[in-house]
KEKE-3310 file (N, C-alpha, C; in steps of 0.2 Angstrom, whole numbers, plus 5000, padded with zeros to 4 digits):
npx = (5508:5513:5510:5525:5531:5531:5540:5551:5569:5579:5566:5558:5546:5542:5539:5529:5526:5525:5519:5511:5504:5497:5491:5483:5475:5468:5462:5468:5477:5491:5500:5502:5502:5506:5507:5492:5486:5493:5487:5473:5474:5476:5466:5454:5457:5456:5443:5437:5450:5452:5443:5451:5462:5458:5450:5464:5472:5461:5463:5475:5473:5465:5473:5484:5479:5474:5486:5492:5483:5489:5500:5510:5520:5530:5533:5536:5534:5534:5538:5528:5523:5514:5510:5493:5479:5469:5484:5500:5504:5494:5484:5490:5495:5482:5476:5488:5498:5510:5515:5528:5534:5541:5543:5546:5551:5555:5555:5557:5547:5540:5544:5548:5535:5532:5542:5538:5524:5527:5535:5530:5529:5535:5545:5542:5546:5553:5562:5571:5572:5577:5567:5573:5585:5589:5599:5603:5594:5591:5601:5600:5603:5593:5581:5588:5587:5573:5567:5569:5576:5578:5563:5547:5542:5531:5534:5528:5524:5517:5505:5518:5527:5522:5530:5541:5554:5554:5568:5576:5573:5563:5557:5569:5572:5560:5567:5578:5572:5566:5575:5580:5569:5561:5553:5536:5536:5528:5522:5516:5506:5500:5496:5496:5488:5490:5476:5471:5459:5466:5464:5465:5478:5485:5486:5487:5500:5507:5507:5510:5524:5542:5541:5540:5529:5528:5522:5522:5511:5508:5505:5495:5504:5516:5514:5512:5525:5533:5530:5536:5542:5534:5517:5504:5488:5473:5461:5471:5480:5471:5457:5459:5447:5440:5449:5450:5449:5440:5429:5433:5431:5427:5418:5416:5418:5408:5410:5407:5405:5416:5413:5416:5426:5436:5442:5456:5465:5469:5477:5478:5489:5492:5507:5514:5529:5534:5544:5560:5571:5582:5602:5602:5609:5617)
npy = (5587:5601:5606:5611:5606:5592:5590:5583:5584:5595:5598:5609:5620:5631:5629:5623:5604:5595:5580:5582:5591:5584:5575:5581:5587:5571:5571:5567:5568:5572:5584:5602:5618:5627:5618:5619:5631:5632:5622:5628:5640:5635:5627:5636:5643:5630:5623:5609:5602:5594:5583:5579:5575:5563:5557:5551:5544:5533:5530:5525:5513:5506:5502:5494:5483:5478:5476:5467:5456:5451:5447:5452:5454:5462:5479:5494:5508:5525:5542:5541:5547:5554:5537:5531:5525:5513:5506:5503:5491:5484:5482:5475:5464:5459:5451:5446:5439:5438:5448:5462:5477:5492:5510:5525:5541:5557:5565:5570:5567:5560:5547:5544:5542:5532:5520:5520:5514:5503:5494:5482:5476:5462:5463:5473:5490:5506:5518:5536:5545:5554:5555:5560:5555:5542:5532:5532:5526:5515:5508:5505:5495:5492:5492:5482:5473:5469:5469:5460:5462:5454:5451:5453:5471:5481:5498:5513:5526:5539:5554:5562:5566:5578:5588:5586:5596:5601:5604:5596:5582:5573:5563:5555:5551:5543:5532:5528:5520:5513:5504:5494:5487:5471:5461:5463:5469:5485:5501:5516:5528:5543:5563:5580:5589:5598:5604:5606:5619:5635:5648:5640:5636:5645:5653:5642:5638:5653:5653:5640:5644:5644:5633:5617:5611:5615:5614:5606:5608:5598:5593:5581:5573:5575:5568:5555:5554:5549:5538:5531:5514:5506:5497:5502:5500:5494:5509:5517:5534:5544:5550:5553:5546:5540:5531:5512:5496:5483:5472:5474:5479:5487:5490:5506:5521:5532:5545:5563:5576:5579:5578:5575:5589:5593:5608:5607:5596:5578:5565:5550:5532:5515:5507:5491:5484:5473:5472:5465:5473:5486:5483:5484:5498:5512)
npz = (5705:5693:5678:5670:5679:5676:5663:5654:5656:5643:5634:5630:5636:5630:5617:5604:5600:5588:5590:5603:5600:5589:5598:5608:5599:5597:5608:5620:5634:5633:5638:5632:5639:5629:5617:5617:5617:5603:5595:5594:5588:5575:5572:5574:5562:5553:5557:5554:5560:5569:5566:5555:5561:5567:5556:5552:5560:5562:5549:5549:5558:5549:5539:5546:5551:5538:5533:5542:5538:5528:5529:5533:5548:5554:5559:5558:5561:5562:5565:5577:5587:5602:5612:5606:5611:5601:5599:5586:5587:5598:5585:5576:5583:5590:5577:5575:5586:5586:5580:5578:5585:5578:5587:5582:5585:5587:5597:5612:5623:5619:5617:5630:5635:5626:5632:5644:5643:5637:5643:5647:5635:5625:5610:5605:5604:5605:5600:5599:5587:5570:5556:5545:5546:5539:5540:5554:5559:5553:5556:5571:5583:5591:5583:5572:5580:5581:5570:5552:5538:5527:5526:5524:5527:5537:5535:5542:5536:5542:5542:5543:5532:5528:5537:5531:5524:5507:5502:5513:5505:5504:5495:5491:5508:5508:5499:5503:5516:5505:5497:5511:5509:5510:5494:5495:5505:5513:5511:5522:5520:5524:5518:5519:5508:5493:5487:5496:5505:5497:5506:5521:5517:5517:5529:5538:5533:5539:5551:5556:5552:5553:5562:5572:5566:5554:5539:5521:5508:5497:5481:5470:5462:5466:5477:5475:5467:5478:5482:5473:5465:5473:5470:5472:5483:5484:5484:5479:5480:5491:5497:5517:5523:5515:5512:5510:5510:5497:5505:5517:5528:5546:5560:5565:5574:5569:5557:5557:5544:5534:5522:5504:5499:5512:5523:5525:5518:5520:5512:5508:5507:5501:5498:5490:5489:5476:5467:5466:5482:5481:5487:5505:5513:5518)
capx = (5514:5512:5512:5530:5535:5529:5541:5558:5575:5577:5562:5557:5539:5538:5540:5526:5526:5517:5516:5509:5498:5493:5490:5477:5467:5463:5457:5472:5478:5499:5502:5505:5497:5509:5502:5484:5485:5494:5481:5466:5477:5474:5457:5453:5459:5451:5440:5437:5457:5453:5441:5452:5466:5455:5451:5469:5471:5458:5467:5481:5472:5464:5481:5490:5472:5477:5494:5492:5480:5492:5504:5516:5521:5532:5527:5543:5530:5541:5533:5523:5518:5510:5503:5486:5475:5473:5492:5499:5505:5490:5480:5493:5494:5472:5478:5495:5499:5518:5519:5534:5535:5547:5541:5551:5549:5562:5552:5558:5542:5536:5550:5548:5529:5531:5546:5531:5520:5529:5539:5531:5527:5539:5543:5540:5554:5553:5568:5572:5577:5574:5566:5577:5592:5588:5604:5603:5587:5591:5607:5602:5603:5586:5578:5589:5586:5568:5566:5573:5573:5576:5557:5539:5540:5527:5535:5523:5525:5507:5505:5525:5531:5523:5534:5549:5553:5559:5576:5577:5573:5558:5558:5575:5572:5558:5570:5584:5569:5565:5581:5582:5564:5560:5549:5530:5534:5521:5525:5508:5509:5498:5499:5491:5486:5489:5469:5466:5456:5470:5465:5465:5482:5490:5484:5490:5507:5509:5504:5516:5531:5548:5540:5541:5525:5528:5519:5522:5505:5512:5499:5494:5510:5521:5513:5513:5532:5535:5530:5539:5543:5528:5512:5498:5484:5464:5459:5479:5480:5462:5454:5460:5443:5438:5453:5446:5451:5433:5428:5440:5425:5429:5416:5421:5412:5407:5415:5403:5408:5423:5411:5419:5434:5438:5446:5461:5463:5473:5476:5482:5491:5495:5508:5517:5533:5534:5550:5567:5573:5592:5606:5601:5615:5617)
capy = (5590:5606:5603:5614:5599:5586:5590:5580:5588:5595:5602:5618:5621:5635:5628:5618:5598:5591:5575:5584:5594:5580:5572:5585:5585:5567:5571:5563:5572:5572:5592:5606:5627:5630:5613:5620:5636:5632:5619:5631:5642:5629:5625:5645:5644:5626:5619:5604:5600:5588:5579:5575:5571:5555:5550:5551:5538:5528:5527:5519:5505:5501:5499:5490:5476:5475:5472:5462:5450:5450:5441:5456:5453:5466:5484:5501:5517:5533:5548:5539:5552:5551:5533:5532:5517:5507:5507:5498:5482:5483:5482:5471:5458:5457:5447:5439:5439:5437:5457:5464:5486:5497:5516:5530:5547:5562:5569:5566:5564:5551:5543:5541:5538:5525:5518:5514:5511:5498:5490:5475:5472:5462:5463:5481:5494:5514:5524:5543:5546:5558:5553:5564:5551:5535:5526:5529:5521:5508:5504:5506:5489:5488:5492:5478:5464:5465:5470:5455:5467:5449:5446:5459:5473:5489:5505:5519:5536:5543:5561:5563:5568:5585:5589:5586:5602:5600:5605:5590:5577:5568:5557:5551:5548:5537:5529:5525:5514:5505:5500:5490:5482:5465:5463:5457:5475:5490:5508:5517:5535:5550:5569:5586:5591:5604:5605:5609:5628:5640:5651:5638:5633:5653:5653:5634:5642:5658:5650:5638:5644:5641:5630:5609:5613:5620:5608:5605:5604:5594:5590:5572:5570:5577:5562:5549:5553:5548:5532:5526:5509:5503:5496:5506:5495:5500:5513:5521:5539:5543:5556:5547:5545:5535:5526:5505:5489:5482:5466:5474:5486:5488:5494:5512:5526:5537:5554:5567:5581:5573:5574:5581:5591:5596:5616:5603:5588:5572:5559:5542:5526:5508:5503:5484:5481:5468:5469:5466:5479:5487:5479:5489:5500:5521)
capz = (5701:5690:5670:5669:5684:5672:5657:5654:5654:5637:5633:5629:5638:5627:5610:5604:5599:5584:5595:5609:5597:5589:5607:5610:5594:5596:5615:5623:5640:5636:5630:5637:5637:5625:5611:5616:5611:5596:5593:5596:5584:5570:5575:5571:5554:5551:5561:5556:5559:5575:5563:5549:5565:5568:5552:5552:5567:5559:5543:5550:5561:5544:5536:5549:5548:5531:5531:5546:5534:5522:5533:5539:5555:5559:5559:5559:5563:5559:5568:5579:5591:5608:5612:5608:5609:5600:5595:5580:5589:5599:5582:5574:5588:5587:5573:5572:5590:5585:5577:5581:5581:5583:5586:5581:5584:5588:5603:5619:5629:5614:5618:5639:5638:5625:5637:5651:5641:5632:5648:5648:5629:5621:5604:5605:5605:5605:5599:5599:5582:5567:5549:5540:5547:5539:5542:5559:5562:5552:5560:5578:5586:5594:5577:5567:5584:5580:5560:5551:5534:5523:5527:5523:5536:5535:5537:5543:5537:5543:5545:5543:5527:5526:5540:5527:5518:5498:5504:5515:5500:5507:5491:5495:5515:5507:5494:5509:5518:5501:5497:5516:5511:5506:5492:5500:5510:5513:5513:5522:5520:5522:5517:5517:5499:5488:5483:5502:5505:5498:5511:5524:5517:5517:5533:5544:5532:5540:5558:5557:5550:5557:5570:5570:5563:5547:5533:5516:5505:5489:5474:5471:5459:5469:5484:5471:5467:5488:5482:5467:5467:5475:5468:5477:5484:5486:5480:5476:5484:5490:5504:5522:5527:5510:5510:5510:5504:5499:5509:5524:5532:5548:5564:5566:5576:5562:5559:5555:5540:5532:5515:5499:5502:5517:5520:5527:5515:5520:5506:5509:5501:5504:5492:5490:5484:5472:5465:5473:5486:5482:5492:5508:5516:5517)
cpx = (5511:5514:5518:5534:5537:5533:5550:5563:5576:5575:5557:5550:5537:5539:5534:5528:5522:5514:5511:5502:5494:5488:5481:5472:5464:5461:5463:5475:5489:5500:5502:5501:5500:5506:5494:5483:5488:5488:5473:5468:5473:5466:5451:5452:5455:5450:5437:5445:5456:5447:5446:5459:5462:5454:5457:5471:5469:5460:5472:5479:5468:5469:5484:5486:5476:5482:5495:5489:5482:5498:5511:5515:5526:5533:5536:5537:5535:5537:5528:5519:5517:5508:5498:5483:5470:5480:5494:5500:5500:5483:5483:5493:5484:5474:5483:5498:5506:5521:5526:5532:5539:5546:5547:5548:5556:5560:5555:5553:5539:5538:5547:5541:5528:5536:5540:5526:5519:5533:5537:5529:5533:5539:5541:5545:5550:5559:5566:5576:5572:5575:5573:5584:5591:5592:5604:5597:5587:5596:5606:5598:5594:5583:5582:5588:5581:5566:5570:5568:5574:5568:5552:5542:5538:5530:5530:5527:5518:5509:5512:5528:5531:5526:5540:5551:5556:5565:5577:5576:5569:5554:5564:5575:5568:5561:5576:5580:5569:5570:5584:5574:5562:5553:5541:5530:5528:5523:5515:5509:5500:5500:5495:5493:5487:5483:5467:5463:5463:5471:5467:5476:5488:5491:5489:5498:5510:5508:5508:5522:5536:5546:5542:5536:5524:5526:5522:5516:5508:5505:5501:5499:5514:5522:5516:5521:5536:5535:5532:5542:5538:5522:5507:5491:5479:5464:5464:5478:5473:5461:5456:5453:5438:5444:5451:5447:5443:5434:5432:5438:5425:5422:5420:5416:5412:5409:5410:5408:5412:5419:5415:5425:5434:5443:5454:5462:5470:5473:5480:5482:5496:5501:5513:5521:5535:5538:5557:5570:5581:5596:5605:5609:5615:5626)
cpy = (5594:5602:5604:5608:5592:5585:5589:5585:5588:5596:5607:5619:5626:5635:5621:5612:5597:5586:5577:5587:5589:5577:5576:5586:5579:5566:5567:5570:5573:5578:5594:5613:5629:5626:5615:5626:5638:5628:5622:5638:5638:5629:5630:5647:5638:5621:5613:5598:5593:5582:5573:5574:5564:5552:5549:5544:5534:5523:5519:5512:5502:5499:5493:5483:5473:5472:5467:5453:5449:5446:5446:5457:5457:5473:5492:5507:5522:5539:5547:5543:5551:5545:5534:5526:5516:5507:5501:5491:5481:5481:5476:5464:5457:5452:5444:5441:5441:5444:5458:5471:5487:5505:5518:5536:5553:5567:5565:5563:5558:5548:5540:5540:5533:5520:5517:5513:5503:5493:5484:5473:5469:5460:5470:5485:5502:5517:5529:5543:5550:5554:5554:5562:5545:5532:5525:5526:5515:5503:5503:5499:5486:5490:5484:5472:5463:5465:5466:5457:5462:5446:5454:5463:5480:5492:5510:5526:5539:5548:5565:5569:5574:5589:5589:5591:5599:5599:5600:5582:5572:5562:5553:5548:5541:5530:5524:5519:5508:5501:5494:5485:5476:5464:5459:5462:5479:5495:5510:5525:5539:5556:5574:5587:5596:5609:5608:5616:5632:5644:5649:5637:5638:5653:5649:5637:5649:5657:5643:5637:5646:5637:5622:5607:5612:5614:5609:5603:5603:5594:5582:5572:5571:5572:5556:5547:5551:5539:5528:5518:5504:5503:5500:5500:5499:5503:5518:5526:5543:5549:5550:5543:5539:5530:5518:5502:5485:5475:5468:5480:5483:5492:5500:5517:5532:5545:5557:5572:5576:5571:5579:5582:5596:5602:5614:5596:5583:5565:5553:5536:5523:5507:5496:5484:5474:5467:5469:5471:5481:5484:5486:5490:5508:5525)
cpz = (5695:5684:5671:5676:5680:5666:5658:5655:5647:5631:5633:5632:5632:5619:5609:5598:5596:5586:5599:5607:5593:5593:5608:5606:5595:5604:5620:5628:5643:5630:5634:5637:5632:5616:5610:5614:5604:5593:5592:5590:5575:5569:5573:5565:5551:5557:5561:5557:5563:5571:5559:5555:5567:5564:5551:5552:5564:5553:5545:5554:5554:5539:5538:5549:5542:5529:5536:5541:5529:5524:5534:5545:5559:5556:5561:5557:5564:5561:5572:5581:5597:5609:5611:5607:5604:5595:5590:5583:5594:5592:5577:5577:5589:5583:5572:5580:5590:5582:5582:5578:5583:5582:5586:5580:5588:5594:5609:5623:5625:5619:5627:5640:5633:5628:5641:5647:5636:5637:5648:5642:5626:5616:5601:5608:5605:5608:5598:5593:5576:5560:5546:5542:5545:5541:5549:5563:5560:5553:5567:5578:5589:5588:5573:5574:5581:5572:5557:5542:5527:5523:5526:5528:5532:5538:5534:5541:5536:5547:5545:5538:5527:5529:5537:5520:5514:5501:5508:5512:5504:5503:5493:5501:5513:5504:5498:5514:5512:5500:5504:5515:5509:5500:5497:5504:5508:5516:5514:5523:5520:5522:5515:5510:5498:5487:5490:5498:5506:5503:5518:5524:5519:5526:5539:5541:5537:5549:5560:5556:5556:5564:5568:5566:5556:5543:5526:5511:5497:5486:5473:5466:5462:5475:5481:5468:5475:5486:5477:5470:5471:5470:5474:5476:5485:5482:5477:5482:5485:5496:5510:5525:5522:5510:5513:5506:5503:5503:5517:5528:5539:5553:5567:5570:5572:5563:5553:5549:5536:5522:5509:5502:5506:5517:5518:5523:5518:5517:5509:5506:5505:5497:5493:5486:5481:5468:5468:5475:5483:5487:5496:5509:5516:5518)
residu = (UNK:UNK:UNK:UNK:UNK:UNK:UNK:UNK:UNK:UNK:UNK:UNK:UNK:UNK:UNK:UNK:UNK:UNK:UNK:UNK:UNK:UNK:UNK:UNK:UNK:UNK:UNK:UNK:UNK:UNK:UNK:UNK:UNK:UNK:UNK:UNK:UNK:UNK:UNK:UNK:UNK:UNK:UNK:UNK:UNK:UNK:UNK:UNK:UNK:UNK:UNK:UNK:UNK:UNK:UNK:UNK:UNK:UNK:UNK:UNK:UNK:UNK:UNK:UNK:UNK:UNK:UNK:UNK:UNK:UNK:UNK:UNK:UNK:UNK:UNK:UNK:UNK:UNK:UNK:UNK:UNK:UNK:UNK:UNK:UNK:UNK:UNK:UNK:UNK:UNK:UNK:UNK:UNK:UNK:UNK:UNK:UNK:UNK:UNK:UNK:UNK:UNK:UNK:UNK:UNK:UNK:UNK:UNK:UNK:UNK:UNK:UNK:UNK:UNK:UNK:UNK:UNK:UNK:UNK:UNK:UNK:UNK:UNK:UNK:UNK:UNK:UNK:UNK:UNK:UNK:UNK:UNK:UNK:UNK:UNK:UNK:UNK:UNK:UNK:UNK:UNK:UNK:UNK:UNK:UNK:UNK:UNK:UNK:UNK:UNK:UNK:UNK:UNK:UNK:UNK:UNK:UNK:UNK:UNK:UNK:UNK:UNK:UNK:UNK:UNK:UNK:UNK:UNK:UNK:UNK:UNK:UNK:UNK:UNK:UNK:UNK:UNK:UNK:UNK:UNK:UNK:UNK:UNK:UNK:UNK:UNK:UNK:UNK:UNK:UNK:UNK:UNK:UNK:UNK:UNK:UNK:UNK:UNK:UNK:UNK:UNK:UNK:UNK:UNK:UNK:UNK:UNK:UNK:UNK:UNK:UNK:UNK:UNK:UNK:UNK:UNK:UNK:UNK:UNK:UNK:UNK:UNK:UNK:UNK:UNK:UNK:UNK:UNK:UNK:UNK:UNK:UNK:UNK:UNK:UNK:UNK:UNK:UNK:UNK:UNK:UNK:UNK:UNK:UNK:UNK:UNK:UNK:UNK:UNK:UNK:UNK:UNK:UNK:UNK:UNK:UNK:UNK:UNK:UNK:UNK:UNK:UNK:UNK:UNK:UNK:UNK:UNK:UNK:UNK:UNK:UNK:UNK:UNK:UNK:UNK:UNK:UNK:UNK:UNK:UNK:UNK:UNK)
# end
């Protein structure tokens, strides 16, 4: 079967997918000619992109650890992406067998290969649905059978936000999950920086505008404001590669470069709500 065989109804072949681009930085085999020369695009301007996409990845399995050992048990990833192994309720269930996820993402192909890839997990869900609609994520059925949003539940937003221009109020989108989370919850967030390489930053800008692409590089107040309402845990807002709970070191296969500040910077933050959620609702 030809890749342009292999591509749902739907789907544009010739408009590339951050899923799909992401897919391809971290070595995974579901993308297309159209993700890989966008990705090699990227890659041209800064090179170590496909680097800081794994410590990316890494991040997040050292989060979902975290929150797993803190005794959340069930896990709302928001932009998930592509499968990639090890997935959160595979890194979740390591530890509390009883996790419950529910991926979400607004890709179609997400969607249909985490559909087989999820067919016999139960306890694991994967919706078609966009950030930038909380209510309807938070209203849809196989999201509220498994998120019982009276108890802890870690919602993911890794690698997401900068994808949500100003004009889309990606404070707000954040503020519509808080209000549904109990306290004991955990917001996990990363985000390109502001301080990245100027140059790198004009650059990854003029390369991916008006695409699905297109980033937003914020300053650390502008991230820190994502997260009102939460107490930040570890180290607060940190390089993703340095982000670490002490005592909560983890064997990992070392990522070369990644010292100082990369041309591409991605900051990351755990934070823990600690005082009572707003009556959910939207």
């Amino acid at each position: 079967m030809s890749e342009l065989e292999r591509v749902p109804p739907g789907v544009d072949p010739r408009v590339p997918s951050v899923a799909r681009v992401y897919d391809y930085l971290l070595g995974g085999k579901d993308h297309l000619a159209i993700d890989r020369a966008f990705a090699d695009k990227l890659l041209a301007v800064a090179p170590e992109t496909r680097l800081v996409a794994r410590a990316n990845r890494l991040f997040l399995v050292r989060a979902v650890r975290h929150l797993a050992r803190r005794g959340v048990r069930q896990f709302l990833d928001l932009g998930t992406g592509i499968p990639t192994s090890p997935s959160v309720h595979e890194v979740a269930r390591a530890l509390a067998p009883d996790s419950r996820v529910v991926y979400v993402d607004y890709d179609p192909v997400v969607r249909l290969h985490s559909e087989v890839l999820l067919a016999s997990s139960p306890g694991v869900e994967a919706i078609q649905a966009d950030l930038r609609e909380p209510g309807a994520i938070l209203g849809d059925p196989r999201v509220t059978r498994l998120i019982d949003f009276s108890q802890p539940v870690g919602v993911l937003m890794v690698g997401i936000l900068h994808f949500i221009l100003d004009s889309e109020d990606p404070a707000g989108i954040v503020a519509d999950f808080r209000k549904w989370m109990a306290p004991g919850s955990h917001l996990v967030v990363t985000h390109a920086m502001a301080d990245s390489s100027p140059e790198a930053i004009a650059q990854l800008s003029t390369a991916t505008a008006g695409t699905s692409a297109q980033s937003v590089f914020r300053t650390r107040e502008e991230v820190l404001r994502l997260t009102e309402g939460f107490e930040l845990v570890g180290p607060g807002l940190a390089p993703v590669h340095e982000w670490r709970i002490p005592g909560e070191e983890e064997d990992e296969s070392p990522i070369p470069l990644l010292e100082g500040v990369p041309a591409v910077r991605i900051d990351a933050a755990v934070g823990r709500l600690v005082t009572p959620a707003e009556p959910g609702g939207l």
